[in-house]
C-alpha positions as CSV (number, residue, x, y, z in Angstrom):
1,X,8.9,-10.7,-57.8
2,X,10.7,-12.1,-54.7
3,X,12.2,-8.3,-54.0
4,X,8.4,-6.6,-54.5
5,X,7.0,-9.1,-52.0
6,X,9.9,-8.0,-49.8
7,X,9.4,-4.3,-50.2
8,X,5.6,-4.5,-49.4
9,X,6.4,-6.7,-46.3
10,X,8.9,-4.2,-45.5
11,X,6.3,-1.3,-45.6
12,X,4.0,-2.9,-44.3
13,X,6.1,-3.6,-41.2
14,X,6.6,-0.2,-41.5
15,X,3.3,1.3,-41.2
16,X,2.1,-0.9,-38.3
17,X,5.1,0.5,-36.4
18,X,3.8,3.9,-37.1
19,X,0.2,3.0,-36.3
20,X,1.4,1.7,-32.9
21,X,3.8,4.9,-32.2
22,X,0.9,7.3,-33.2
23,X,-1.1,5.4,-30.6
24,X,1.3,5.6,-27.9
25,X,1.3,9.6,-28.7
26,X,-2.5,9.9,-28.3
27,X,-2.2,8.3,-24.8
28,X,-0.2,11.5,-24.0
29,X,-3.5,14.1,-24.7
30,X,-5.1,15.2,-21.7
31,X,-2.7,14.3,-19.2
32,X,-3.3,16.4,-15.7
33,X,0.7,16.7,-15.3
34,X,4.0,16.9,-17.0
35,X,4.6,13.5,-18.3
36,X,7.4,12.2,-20.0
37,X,7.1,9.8,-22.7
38,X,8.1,7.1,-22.5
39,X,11.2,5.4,-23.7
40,X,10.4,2.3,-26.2
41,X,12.2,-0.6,-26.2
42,X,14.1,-1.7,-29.7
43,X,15.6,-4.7,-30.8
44,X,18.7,-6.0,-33.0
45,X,17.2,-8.1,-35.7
46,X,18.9,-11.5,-34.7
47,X,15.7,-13.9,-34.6
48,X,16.3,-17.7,-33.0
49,X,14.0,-20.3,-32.1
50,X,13.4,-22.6,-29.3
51,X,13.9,-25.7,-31.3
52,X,17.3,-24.7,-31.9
53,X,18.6,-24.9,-28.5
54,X,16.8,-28.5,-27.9
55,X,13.6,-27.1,-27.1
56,X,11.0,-30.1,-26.9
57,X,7.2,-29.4,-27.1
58,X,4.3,-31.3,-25.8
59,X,4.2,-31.1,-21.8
60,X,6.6,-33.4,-21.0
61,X,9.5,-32.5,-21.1
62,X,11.8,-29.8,-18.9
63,X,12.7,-26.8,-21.5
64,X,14.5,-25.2,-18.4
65,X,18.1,-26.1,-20.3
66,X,16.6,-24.5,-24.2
67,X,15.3,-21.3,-22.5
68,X,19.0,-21.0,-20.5
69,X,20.8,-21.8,-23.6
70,X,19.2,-20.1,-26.3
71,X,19.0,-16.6,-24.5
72,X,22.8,-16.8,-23.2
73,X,23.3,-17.3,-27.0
74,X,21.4,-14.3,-28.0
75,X,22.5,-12.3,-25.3
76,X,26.5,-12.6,-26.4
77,X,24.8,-12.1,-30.4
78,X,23.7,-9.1,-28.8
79,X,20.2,-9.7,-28.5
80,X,17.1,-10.1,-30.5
81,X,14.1,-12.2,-30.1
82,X,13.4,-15.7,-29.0
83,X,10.5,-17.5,-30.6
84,X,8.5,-20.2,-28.7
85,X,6.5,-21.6,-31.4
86,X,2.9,-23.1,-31.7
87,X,2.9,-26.0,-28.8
88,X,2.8,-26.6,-25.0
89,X,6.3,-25.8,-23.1
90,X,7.0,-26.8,-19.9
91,X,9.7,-25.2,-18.4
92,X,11.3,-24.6,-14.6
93,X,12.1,-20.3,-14.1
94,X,13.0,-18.3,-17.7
95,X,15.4,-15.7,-16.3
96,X,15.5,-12.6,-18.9
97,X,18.8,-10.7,-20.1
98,X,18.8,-7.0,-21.6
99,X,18.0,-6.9,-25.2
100,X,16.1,-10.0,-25.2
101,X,12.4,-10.4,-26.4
102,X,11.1,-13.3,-25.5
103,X,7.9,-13.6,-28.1
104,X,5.8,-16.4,-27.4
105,X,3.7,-17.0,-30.8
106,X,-0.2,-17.6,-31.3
107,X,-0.8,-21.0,-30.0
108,X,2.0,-21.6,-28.0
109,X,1.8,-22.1,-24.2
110,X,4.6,-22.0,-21.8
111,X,3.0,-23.9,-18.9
112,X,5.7,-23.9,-15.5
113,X,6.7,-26.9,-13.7
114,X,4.9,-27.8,-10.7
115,X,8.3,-29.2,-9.0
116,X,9.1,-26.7,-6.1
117,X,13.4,-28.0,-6.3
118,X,13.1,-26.4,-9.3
119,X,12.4,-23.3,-7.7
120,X,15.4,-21.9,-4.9
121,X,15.2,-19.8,-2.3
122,X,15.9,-16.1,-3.0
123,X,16.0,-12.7,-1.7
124,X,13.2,-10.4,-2.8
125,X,10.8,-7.8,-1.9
126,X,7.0,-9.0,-1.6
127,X,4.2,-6.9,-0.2
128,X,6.4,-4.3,0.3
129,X,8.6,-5.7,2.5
130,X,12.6,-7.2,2.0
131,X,12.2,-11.1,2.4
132,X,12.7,-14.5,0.9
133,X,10.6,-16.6,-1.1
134,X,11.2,-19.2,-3.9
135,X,12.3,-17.7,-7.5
136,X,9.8,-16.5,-9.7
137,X,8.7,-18.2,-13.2
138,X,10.0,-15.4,-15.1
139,X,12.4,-13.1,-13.7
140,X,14.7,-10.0,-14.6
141,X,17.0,-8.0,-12.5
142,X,18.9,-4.7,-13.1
143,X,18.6,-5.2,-17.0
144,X,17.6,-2.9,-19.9
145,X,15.8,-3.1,-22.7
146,X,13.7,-6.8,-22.4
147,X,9.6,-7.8,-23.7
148,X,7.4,-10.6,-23.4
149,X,5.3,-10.2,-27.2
150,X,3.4,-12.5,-28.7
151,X,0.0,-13.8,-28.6
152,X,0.5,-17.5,-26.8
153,X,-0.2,-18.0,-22.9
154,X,2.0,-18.2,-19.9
155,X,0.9,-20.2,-17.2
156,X,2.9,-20.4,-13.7
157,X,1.0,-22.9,-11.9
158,X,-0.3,-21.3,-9.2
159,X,-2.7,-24.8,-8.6
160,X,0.4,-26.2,-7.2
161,X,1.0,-23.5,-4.9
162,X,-2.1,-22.2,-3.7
163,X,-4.3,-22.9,-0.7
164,X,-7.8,-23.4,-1.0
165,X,-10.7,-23.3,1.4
166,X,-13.7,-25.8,0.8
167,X,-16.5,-23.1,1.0
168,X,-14.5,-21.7,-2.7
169,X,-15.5,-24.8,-4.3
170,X,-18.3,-26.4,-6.0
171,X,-18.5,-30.7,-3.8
172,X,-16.7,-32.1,-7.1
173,X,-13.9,-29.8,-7.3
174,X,-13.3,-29.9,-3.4
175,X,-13.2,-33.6,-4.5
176,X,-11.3,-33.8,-6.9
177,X,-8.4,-31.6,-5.3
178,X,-8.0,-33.3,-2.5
179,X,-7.7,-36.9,-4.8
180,X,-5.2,-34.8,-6.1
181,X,-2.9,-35.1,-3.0
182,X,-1.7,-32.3,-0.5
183,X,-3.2,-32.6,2.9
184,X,-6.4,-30.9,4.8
185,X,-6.2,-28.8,7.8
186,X,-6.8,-30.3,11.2
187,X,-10.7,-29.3,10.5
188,X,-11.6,-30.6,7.5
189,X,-11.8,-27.2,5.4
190,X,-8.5,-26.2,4.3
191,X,-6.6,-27.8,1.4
192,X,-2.9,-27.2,1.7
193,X,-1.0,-28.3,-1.2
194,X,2.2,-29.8,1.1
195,X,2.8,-30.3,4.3
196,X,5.8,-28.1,4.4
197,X,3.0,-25.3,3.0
198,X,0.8,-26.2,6.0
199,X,4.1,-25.4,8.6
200,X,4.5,-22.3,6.8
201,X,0.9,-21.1,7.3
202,X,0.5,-22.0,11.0
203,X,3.9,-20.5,12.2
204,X,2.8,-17.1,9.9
205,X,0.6,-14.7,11.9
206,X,0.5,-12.7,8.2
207,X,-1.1,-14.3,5.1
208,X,2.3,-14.5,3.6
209,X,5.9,-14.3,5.7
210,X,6.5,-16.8,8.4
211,X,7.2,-15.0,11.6
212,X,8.3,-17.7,13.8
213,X,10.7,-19.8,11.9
214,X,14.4,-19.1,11.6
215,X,15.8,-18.2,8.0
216,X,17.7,-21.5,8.5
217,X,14.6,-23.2,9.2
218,X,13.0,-21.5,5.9
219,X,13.8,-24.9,3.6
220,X,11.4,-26.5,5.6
221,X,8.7,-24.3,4.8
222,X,9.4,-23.4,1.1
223,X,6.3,-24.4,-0.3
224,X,4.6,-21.8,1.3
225,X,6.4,-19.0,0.2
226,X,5.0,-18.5,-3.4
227,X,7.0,-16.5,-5.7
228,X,5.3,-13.7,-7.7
229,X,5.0,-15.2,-11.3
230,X,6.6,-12.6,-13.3
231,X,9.2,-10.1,-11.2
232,X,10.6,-7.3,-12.9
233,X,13.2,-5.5,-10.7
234,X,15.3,-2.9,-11.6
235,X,14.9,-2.6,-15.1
236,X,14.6,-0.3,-17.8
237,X,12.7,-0.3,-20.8
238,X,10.2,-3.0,-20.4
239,X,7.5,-4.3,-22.9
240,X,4.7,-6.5,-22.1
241,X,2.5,-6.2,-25.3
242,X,0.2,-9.3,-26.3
243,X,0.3,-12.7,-24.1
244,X,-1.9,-14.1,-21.6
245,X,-0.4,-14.4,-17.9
246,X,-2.4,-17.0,-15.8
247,X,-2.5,-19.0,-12.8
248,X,0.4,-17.2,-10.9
249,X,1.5,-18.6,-7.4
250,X,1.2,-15.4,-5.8
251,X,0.9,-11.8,-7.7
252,X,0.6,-12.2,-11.5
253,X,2.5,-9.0,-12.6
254,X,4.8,-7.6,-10.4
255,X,7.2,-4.7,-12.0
256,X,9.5,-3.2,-9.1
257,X,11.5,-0.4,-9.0
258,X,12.0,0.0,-12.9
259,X,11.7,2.5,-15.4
260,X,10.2,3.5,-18.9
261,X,7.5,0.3,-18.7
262,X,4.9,-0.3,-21.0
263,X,2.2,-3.3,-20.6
264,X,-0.3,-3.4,-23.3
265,X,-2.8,-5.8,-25.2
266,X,-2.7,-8.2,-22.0
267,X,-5.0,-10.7,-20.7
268,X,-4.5,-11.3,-16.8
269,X,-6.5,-14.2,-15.2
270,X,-6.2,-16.0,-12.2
271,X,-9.2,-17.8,-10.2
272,X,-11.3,-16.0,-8.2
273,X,-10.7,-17.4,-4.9
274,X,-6.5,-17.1,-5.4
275,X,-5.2,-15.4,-2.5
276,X,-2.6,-12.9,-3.3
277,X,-4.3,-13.4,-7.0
278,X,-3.2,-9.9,-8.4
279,X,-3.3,-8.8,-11.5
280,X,-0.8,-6.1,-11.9
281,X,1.5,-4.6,-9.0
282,X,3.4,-1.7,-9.7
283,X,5.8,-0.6,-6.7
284,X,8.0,2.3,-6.8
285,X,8.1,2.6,-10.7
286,X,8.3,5.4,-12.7
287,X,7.3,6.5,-16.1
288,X,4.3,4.1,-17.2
289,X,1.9,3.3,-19.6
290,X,-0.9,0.5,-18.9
291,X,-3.3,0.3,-21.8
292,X,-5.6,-2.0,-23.8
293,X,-5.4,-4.7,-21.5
294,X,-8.3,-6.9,-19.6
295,X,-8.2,-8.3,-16.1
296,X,-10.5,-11.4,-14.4
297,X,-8.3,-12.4,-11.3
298,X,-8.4,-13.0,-7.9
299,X,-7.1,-10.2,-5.6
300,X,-6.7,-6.4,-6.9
301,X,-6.7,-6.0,-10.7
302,X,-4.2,-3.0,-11.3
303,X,-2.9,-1.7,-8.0
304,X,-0.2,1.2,-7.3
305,X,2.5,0.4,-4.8
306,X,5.6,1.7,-3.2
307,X,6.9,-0.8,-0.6
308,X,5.6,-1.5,3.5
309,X,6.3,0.5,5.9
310,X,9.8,1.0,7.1
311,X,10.9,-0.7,4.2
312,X,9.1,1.5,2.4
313,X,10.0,4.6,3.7
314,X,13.4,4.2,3.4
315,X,13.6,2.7,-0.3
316,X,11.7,6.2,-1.0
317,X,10.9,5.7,-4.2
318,X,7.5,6.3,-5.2
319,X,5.0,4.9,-8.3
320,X,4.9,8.3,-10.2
321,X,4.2,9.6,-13.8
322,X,1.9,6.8,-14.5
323,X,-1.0,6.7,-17.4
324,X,-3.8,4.0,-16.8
325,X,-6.3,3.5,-19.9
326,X,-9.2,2.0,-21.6
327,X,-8.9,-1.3,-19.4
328,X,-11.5,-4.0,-18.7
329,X,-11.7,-5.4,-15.8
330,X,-13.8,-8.4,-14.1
331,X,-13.8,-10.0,-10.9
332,X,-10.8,-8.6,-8.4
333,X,-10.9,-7.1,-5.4
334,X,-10.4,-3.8,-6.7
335,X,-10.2,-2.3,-10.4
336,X,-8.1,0.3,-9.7
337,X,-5.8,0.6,-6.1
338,X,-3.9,2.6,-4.3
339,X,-2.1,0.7,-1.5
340,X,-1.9,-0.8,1.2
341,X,1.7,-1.1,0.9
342,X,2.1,2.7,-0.2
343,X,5.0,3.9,2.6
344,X,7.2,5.6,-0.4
345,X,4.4,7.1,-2.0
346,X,2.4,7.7,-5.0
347,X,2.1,10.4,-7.5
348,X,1.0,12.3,-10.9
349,X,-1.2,9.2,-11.9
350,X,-4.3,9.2,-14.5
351,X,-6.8,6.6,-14.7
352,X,-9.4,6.7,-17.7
353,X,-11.7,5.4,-19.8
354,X,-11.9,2.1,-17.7
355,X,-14.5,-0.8,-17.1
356,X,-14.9,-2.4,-14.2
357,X,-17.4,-5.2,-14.3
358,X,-18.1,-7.0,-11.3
359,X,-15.3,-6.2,-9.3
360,X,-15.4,-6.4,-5.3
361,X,-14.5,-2.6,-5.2
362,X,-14.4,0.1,-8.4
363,X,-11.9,2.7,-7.5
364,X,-9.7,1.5,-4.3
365,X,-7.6,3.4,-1.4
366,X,-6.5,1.8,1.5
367,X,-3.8,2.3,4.0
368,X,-3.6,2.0,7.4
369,X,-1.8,3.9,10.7
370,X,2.4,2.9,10.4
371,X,2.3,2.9,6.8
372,X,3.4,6.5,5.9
373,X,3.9,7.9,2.4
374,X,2.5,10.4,0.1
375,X,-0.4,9.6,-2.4
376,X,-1.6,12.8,-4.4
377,X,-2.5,14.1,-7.7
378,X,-3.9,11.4,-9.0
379,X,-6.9,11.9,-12.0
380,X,-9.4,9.2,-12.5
381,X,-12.1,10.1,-15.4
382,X,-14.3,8.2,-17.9
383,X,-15.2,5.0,-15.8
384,X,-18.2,3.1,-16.4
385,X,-19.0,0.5,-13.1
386,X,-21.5,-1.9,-12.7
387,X,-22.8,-4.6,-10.5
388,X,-19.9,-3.7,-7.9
389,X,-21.0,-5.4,-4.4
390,X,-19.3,-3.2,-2.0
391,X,-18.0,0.6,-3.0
392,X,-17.9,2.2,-6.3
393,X,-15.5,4.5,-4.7
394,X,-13.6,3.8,-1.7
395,X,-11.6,5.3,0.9
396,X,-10.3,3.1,4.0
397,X,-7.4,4.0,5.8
398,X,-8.0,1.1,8.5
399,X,-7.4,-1.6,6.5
400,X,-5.9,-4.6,7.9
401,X,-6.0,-7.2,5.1
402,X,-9.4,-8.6,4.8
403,X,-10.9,-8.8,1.5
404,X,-13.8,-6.6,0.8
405,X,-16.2,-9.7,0.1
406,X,-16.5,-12.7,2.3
407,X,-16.0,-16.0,1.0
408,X,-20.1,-16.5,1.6
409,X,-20.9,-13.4,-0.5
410,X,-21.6,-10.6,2.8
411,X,-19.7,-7.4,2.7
412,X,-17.2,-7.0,5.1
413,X,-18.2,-3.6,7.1
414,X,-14.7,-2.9,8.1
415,X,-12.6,-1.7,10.6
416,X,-14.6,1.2,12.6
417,X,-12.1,4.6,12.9
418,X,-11.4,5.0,17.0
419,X,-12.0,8.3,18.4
420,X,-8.3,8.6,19.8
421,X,-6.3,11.0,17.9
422,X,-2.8,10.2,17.4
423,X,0.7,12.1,16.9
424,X,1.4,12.9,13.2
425,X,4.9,11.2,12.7
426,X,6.6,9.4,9.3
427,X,4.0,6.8,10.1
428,X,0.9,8.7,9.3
429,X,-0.4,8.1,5.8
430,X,-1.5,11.7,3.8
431,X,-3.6,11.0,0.6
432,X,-4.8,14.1,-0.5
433,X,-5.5,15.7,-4.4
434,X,-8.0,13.2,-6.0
435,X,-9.7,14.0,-8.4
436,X,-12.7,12.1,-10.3
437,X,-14.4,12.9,-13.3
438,X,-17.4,11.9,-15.3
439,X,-18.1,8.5,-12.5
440,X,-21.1,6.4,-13.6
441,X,-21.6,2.9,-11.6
442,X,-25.3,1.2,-11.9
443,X,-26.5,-1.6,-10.0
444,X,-24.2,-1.7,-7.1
445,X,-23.9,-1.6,-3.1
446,X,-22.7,1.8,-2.4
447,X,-21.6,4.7,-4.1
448,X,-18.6,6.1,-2.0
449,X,-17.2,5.8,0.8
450,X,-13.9,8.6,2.3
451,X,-12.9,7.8,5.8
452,X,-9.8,9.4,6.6
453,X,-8.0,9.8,9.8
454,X,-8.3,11.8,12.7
455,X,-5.0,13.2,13.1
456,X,-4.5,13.0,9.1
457,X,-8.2,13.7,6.8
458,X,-8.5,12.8,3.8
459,X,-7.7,16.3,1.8
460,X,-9.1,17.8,-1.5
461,X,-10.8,15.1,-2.6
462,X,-12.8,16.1,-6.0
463,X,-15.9,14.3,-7.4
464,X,-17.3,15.8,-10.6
465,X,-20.1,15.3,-13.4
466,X,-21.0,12.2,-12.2
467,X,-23.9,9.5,-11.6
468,X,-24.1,6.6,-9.1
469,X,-27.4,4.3,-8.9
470,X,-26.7,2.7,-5.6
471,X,-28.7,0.9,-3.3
472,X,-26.8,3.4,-0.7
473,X,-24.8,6.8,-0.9
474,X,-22.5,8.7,0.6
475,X,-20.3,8.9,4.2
476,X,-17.8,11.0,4.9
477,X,-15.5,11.0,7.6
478,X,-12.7,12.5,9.0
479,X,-12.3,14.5,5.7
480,X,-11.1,18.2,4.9
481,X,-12.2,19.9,1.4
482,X,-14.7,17.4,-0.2
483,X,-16.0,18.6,-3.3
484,X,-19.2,17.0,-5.0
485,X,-19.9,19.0,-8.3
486,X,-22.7,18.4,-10.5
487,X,-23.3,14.7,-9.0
488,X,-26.3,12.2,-9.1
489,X,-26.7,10.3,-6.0
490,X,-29.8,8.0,-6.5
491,X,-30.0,5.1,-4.2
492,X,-32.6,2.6,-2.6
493,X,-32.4,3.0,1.0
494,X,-30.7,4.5,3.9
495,X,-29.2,8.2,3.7
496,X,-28.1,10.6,1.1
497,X,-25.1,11.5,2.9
498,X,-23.5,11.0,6.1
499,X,-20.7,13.8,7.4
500,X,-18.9,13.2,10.8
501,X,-16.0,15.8,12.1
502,X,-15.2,16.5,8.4
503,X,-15.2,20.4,7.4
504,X,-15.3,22.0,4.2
505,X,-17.5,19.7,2.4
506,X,-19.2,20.8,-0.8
507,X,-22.3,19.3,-1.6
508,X,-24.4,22.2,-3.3
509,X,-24.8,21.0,-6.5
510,X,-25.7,17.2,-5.3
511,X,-28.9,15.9,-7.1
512,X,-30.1,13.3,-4.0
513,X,-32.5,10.9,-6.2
514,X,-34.6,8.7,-3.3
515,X,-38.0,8.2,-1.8
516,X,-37.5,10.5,1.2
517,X,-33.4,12.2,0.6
518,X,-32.0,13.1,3.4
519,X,-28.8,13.5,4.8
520,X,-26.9,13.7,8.4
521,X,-24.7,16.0,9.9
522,X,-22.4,14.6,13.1
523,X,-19.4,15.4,14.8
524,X,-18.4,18.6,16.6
525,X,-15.2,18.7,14.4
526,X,-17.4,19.3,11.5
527,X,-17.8,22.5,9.7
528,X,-18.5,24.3,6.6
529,X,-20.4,21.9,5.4
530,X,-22.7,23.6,2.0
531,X,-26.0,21.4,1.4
532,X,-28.2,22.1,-2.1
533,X,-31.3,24.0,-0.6
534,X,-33.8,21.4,-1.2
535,X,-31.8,19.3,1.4
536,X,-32.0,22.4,4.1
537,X,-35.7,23.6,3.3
538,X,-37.6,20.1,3.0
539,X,-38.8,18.9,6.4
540,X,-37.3,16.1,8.1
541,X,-34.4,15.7,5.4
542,X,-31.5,16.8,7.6
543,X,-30.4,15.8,10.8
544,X,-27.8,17.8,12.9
545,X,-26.4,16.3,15.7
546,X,-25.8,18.4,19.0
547,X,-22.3,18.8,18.9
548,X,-22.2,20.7,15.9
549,X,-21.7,24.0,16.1
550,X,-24.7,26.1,14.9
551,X,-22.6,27.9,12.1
552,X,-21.4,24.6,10.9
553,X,-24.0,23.7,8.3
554,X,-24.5,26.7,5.2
């Protein structure tokens, strides 16, 4: 009887691993470019348990000692996988070896220590740039074959190591952080959690890296330089399939420079006022699948990245062969981004089957002059938005940092694109090859926004079967080959669409749904510019500006 319960356990194992592998094939269907699948992890069958190694549940105690110990065991075994059973374990940084799966059961919660000694100073790449902060939570480096499983929760903390501003917080909460300790800015409305945080911040003219302290003088300022709660570098074969990550210190996930990675069945949370709150950063990583997973955090959600500027440029090595699908996604500053830090570039990416509820931004891109890099043929389809406060779709390639909401609820109107037109060097950032397909977004600000650069448009951007209900439409700027096909543009007020010194714009088969449509035509670099013919026979509904040339508008 013992042997029969056996075999159907055994097959039953069996058939779930061939439910999930016929899953991971379907994710491959459709895709716009050659993509290779990706390589699973596997792992010897040598199971131990926390306990085993010391481990001691309950809150209190350190577990920094079990977690060393019991995967340096399993490591020389080989590898296999680490249970942290049912229970809460606190713990200083978990630092991952290849073949380990560190599986973190239903009911279990690995919650971090808020002691900064227990986190040192070292090197490592954040926001694109090669710096030094304090060592993350949970770390791997140049390592193969390593997954975080399971259905418990990992928490890093991030309370401990955050900022917060007054106007973020209901009276009680303001008051009962500060009871907590920390100390408040000279004015009354900052919280900083240390004072060696609150020397970090003022000598920083960035949100992030001091820039006027010595890296001897660093020690005294460690509390502000927040580690990313999970860092991935360098690795192959990576699985994150099932946990919770929450309350990071700075970024939640952060996968850099690795290969063959696969994140799955996740639930990503951080508090909506955590500055640098990211969900998901994936920088100069290739071969990707991001799937069934859900979002509610405090910065962008899932965002595409490739290192900073110089930095950047010479790591050359972009995020390419990437799949993104049928994720949820709630409050963030964007659902899906592109950028800023972008300098090595981005490529053969498809988004789908996505819902983004609430978020500051729907679909991001932003960049800025001095950045550089490549992002193109990237395919975004299937995406249902609603109640998005700013754009559903947004180009900006002026950003300098600012959040798209203010803390007060406005929309910030960013950074205005100057008339000068500057020399195209390795600085100047070329996004081009977009395409979207079947776009609906109801109840929200705007519907898109493309505002390219002078010296560099925005090129072959393509916007098909789609429908946005907007309170406003459409602006175009500094564009080349814009292609709306088969799109619904109904909105409340303002104008259908706005074109300045952007040529070959197709916007034929636009339905405008409004009051009074209309749309306006400026610039003298603009041209080609094809309107549907209700748009050029209805009285008053377009507007050409003097500068453009007579032939311009068809």
């Amino acid at each position: 009887m013992k042997k029969s319960f056996k075999m159907i356990g055994f097959a039953a194992a069996m058939l779930f691993s061939g439910q999930i592998q016929a899953q991971n094939m379907d994710i491959y269907k459709n895709v716009e470019f050659k993509m290779p699948q990706v390589t699973e992890t596997s792992f010897p069958a040598a199971t131990v348990n926390i306990t085993q190694y010391g481990g001691i549940a309950g809150g209190k105690v350190k577990n920094t000692e079990a977690f060393k110990k019991a995967i340096d065991d399993l490591s020389k075994k080989g590898g296999g996988k680490l249970i942290v059973p049912r229970g809460m374990w606190l713990t200083g940084p978990i630092v991952l070896k290849s073949n380990i799966n560190l599986h973190v059961e239903e009911g279990a919660f690995i919650i971090f220590s808020k002691d900064k000694n227990d986190y040192p100073l070292v090197d490592v790449s954040f926001e694109g740039l090669n710096t030094i902060r304090c060592q993350s939570p949970i770390s791997a480096k140049n390592v193969k074959n390593i997954a975080i499983t399971g259905k418990g929760v990992i928490d890093g903390s991030g309370d401990a190591w955050r900022a917060v501003k007054k106007g973020k917080l209901a009276e009680s909460e303001w008051k009962q952080i500060v009871a907590s300790g920390g100390i408040l800015s000279s004015d009354g409305k900052t919280w900083y959690p240390s004072e060696s945080y609150k020397k970090g911040f003022e000598s920083s003219s960035s949100f992030n890296v001091p820039d006027k302290i010595s890296k001897d003088e660093l020690t005294t300022v460690k509390d502000f330089l927040r580690p990313v709660m999970v860092s991935l570098v360098g690795c192959d074969q990576v699985l994150l399939d099932g946990p919770t990550f929450q309350n990071s210190p700075a970024w939640n996930l952060h996968p850099l420079m690795c290969t063959n990675v696969i994140l799955r069945n996740l639930t990503v949370r951080n508090p909506w006022f955590s500055q640098n709150g990211d969900g998901i950063d994936l920088e100069s990583c290739k071969n990707v699948l991001i799937y069934d997973n859900t979002f509610d955090v405090g910065d962008d959600a899932i965002c595409i990245k490739s290192g900073k500027n110089e930095d950047g440029r010479k790591r050359a090595m972009p995020t390419e062969n990437v799949i993104i699908k049928n994720n949820v996604v709630y409050h963030g500053h964007g659902g899906f981004v592109v950028g800023s830090e972008m300098s090595g570039g981005a490529r053969n990416i498809q988004v789908s089957d996505c819902t983004f509820i609430g978020t500051d931004i729907g679909l991001r891109f932003k960049t800025t002059r001095g950045r550089g890099g490549i992002v193109e043929n990237i395919y975004i389809k299937n995406i249902d938005m609603i109640n998005i406060p700013t754009q559903t779709i947004g180009f900006n390639m002026f950003y300098e940092g600012s959040s798209p909401v203010l803390e007060d609820g406005q929309k910030q109107e960013g950074n205005k694109a100057p008339e000068k037109v500057y020399p195209v060097t390795e600085e100047t950032p070329i996004f081009r090859n977009i395409y979207f397909k079947n776009i609906n977004a109801v109840n929200s600000y705007e519907a898109i926004t493309l505002n390219g650069l002078a010296e560099m448009n925005l090129k072959n951007i393509v916007i098909e079967d789609s429908k946005f209900d907007t309170k406003k439409a459409l602006t175009i700027t500094d564009a080349d080959g814009i292609i709306l096909k088969n799109v619904t543009l109904a909105y409340a007020e303002g104008t259908g669409a706005i074109v300045y010194n952007s040529k070959n714009i197709d916007l034929s088969t636009v339905t405008f749904e409004s009051q009074k449509p209309s749309v306006k035509i400026l610039g003298a670099k603009t041209g080609s510019v094809k309107l549907p013919k209700n748009i050029i026979n209805t009285k008053n509904s377009l507007t050409i500006s003097n500068e453009v040339s007579k032939n311009a508008v068809q």
